[in-house]
TISETI-297972 format. One record per residue (C-alpha): residue number from 1; x negated, z negated, y. Coordinates in steps of 0.05 Angstrom, whole numbers, plus 5000, padded with zeros to 4 digits. Last residue first. Example, Ala and Ser with C-alpha at 12.3 -4.5 7.8 and 13.67 -1.06 7.14 Angstrom:
<atoms>
  pos    px    pz    py
    2  4727  4857  4979
    1  4754  4844  4910
</atoms>
This chain:
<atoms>
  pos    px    pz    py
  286  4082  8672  1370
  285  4117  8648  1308
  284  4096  8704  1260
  283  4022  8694  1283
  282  4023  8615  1271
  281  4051  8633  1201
  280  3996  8679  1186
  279  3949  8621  1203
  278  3981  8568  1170
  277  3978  8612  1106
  276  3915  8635  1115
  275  3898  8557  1124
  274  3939  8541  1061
  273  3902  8582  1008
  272  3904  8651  0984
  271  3969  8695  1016
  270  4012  8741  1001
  269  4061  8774  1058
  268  4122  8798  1020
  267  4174  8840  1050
  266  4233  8853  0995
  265  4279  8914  0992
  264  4354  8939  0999
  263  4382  8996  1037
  262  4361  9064  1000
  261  4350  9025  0937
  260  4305  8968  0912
  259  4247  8982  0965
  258  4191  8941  0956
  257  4143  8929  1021
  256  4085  8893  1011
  255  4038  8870  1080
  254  3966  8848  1069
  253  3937  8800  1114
  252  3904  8802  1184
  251  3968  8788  1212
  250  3974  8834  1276
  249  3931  8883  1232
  248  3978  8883  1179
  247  4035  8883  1227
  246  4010  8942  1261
  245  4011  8976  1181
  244  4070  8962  1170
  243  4109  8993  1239
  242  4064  9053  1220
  241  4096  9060  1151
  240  4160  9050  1182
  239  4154  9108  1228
  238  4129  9158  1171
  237  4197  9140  1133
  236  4186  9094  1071
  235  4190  9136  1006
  234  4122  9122  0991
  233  4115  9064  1012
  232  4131  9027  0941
  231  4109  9063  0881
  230  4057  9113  0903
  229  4027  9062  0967
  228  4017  9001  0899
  227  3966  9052  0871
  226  3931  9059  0938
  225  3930  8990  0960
  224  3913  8962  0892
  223  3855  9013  0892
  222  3836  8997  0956
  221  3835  8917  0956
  220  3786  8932  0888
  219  3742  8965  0929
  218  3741  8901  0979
  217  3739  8858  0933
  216  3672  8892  0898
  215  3640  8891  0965
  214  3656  8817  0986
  213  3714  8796  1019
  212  3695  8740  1067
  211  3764  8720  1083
  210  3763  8733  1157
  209  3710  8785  1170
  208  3729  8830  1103
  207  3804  8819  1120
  206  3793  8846  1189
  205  3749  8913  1169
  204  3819  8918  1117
  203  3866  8926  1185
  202  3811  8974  1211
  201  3796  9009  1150
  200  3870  9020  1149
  199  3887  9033  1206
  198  3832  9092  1208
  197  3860  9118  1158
  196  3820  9165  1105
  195  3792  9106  1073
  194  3726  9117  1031
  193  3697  9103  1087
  192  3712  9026  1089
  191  3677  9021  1020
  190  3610  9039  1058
  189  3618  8997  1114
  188  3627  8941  1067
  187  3563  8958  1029
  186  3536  8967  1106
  185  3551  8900  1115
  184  3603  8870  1152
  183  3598  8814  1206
  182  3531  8841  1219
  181  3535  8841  1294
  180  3521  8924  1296
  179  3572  8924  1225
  178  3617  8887  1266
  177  3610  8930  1329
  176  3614  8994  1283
  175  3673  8973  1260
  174  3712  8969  1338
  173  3676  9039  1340
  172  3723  9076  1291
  171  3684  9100  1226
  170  3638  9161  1228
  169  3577  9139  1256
  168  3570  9098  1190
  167  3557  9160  1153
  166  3492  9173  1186
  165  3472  9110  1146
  164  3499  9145  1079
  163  3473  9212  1097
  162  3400  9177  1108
  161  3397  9134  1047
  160  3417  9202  1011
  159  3353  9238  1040
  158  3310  9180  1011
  157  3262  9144  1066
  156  3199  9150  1091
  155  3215  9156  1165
  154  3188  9223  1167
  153  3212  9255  1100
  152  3279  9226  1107
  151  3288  9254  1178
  150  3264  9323  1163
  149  3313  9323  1098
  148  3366  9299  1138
  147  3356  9364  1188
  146  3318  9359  1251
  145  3348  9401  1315
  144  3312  9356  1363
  143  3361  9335  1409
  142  3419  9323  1361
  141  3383  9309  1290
  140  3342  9264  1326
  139  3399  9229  1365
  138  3440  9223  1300
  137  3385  9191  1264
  136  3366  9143  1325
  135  3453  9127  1323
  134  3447  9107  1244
  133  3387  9064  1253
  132  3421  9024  1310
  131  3483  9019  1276
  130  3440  9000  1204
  129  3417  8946  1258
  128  3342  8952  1273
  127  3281  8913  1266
  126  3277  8923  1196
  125  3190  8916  1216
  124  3174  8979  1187
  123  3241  9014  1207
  122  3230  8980  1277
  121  3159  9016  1270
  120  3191  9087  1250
  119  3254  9084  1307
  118  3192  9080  1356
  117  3143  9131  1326
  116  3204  9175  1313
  115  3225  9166  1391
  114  3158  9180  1428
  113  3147  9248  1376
  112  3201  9266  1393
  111  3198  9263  1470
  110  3120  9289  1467
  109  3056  9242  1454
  108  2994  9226  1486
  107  2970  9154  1465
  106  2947  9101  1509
  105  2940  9030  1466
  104  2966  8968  1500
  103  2945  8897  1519
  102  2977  8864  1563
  101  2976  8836  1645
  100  3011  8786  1692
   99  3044  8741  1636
   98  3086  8692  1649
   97  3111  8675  1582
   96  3174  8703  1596
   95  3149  8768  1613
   94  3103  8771  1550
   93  3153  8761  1507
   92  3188  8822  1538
   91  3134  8862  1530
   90  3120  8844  1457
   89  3196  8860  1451
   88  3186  8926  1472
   87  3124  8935  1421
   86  3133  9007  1405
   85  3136  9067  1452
   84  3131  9033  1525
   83  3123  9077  1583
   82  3063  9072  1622
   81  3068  9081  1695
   80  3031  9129  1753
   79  3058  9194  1723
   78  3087  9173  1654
   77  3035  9145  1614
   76  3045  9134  1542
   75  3049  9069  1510
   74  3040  9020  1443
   73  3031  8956  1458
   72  2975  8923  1432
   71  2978  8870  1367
   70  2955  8799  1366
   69  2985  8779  1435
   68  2956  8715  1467
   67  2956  8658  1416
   66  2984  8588  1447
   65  3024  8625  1507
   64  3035  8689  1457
   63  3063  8641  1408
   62  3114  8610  1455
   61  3134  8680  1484
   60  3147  8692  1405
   59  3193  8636  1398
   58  3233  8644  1451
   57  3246  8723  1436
   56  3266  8697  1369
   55  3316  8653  1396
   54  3343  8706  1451
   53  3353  8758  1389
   52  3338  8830  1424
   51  3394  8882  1413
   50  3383  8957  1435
   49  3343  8982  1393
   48  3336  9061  1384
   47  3288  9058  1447
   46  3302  9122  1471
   45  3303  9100  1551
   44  3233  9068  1532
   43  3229  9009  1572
   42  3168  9015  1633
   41  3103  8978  1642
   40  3059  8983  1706
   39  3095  8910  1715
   38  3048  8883  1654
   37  2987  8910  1685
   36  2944  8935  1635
   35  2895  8918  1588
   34  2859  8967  1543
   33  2849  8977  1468
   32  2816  9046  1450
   31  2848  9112  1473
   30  2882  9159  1424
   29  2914  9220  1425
   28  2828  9256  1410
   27  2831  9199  1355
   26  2817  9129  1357
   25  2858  9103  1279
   24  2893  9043  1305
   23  2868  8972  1314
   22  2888  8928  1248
   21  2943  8872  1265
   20  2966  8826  1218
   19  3037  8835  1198
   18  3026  8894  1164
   17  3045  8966  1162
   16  3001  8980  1227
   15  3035  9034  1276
   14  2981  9091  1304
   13  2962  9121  1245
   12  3026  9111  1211
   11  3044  9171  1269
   10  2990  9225  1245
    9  3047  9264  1251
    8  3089  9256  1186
    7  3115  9187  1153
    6  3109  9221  1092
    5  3045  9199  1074
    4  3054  9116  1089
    3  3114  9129  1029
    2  3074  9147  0977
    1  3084  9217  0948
</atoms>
């Protein structure tokens, strides 16, 4: 099954798959090419994206000055407006540039079938944030009861691909900013599951944005972490363990405790070149 197939609804009807535009299938949902005023427009409140690169936004209200816009708007109407379903930042362009009306193509379709067409074309264009991706999952499974498998088969992608992304709506929200900012992948994000603490993923989260850890480091980082944990925290009371692990995140380096006997250890703070050095130092010293 090719992927344009399982896209469901008649929807890759109405989105191209290409950069160059190609007018949509006219079908009893469809009207042909009209313009329209541009403040008759409206957002989509389920827009799954929700961040719009200033730069690029430039550069594309520059284009539409020189070339007009290529591709139509995809809308509904919603008593006397017409509520954007793909092309928001088209419309946006378009404001900037100054214009006073757009192109768009009137289609008739219900709540779900208004946010999979959306989440589909920023999954066309990788538009979205795996953040972004992961929250228009959740919201379909939420309000319209779909399963992974439902999801998977209309946005063209493999059932696992959507447990993993879904996944990322598990970890504690200061990650899912740097995964949304892509300061960590979604490899990274990944690994970071794997914890059970949320200290830690957030103290190792840190490490990944400061060193530049990649993947493999940071599953390797976990398995030190948990073999050293059997041979040299595990004794420590619950109360020092915490104590550790807010100076690991104070530091943004790995803490190792030893303990010797019942009163005497070592603390050692490793570190990998002089500025983390400087740096941890600077911390200890405030």
């Amino acid at each position: 099954m090719t992927e344009s197939k399982r896209l469901g609804r008649g929807i890759e009807t109405l989105i191209p798959q290409t950069p160059t535009y190609q007018a949509p299938a006219k079908t009893e949902n469809t009207t042909a090419s009209q313009k329209v005023a541009i403040e008759s427009l409206r957002i989509n409140p389920r827009q799954p994206r929700r961040h719009f690169d200033e730069s690029a936004l430039i550069e594309l209200s520059d284009s539409i000055l020189q070339k007009g816009i290529l591709q139509p708007l995809l809308v509904r109407r919603v008593g006397h407006h017409f509520e954007i379903i793909a092309g928001e930042r088209r419309y946006r362009a378009a404001k900037r540039a100054g214009l006073s009306q757009v192109p768009v193509h009137v289609v008739t379709m219900n709540d779900q079938e208004q946010l999979e067409a959306a989440l589909i074309e920023n999954i066309i264009r990788e538009d979205l944030s795996a953040m972004e991706t992961a929250k228009a999952f959740k919201q379909l499974q939420k309000e319209f009861s779909l399963s992974q498998e439902d999801i998977a088969s209309r946005t063209g992608k493999d059932r696992s691909t959507v447990a993993n992304i879904l996944r990322l709506l598990q970890l504690p929200t200061s990650i899912q900013k740097l995964v949304d900012e892509k300061k960590i992948t979604m490899g990274h994000a990944r690994a970071l599951l794997s914890f059970q603490n949320e200290k830690h993923q957030e103290i190792l989260a840190n490490l990944i944005v400061q060193k530049n850890l990649s993947v493999r480091q940071v599953e390797n980082w976990k398995f030190d972490q948990t073999k050293k944990a059997t041979t040299t925290t595990a004794t420590l009371s619950p109360n020092l363990r915490n104590s550790i692990e807010d100076i690991q995140r104070k530091l943004g380096a790995k803490v190792e405790v030893k303990s010797k006997n019942e009163n005497k250890g070592e603390v050692r703070i490793p570190y990998f070149h002089k500025e983390e050095l400087h740096k941890i130092l600077s911390q200890l010293l405030k």
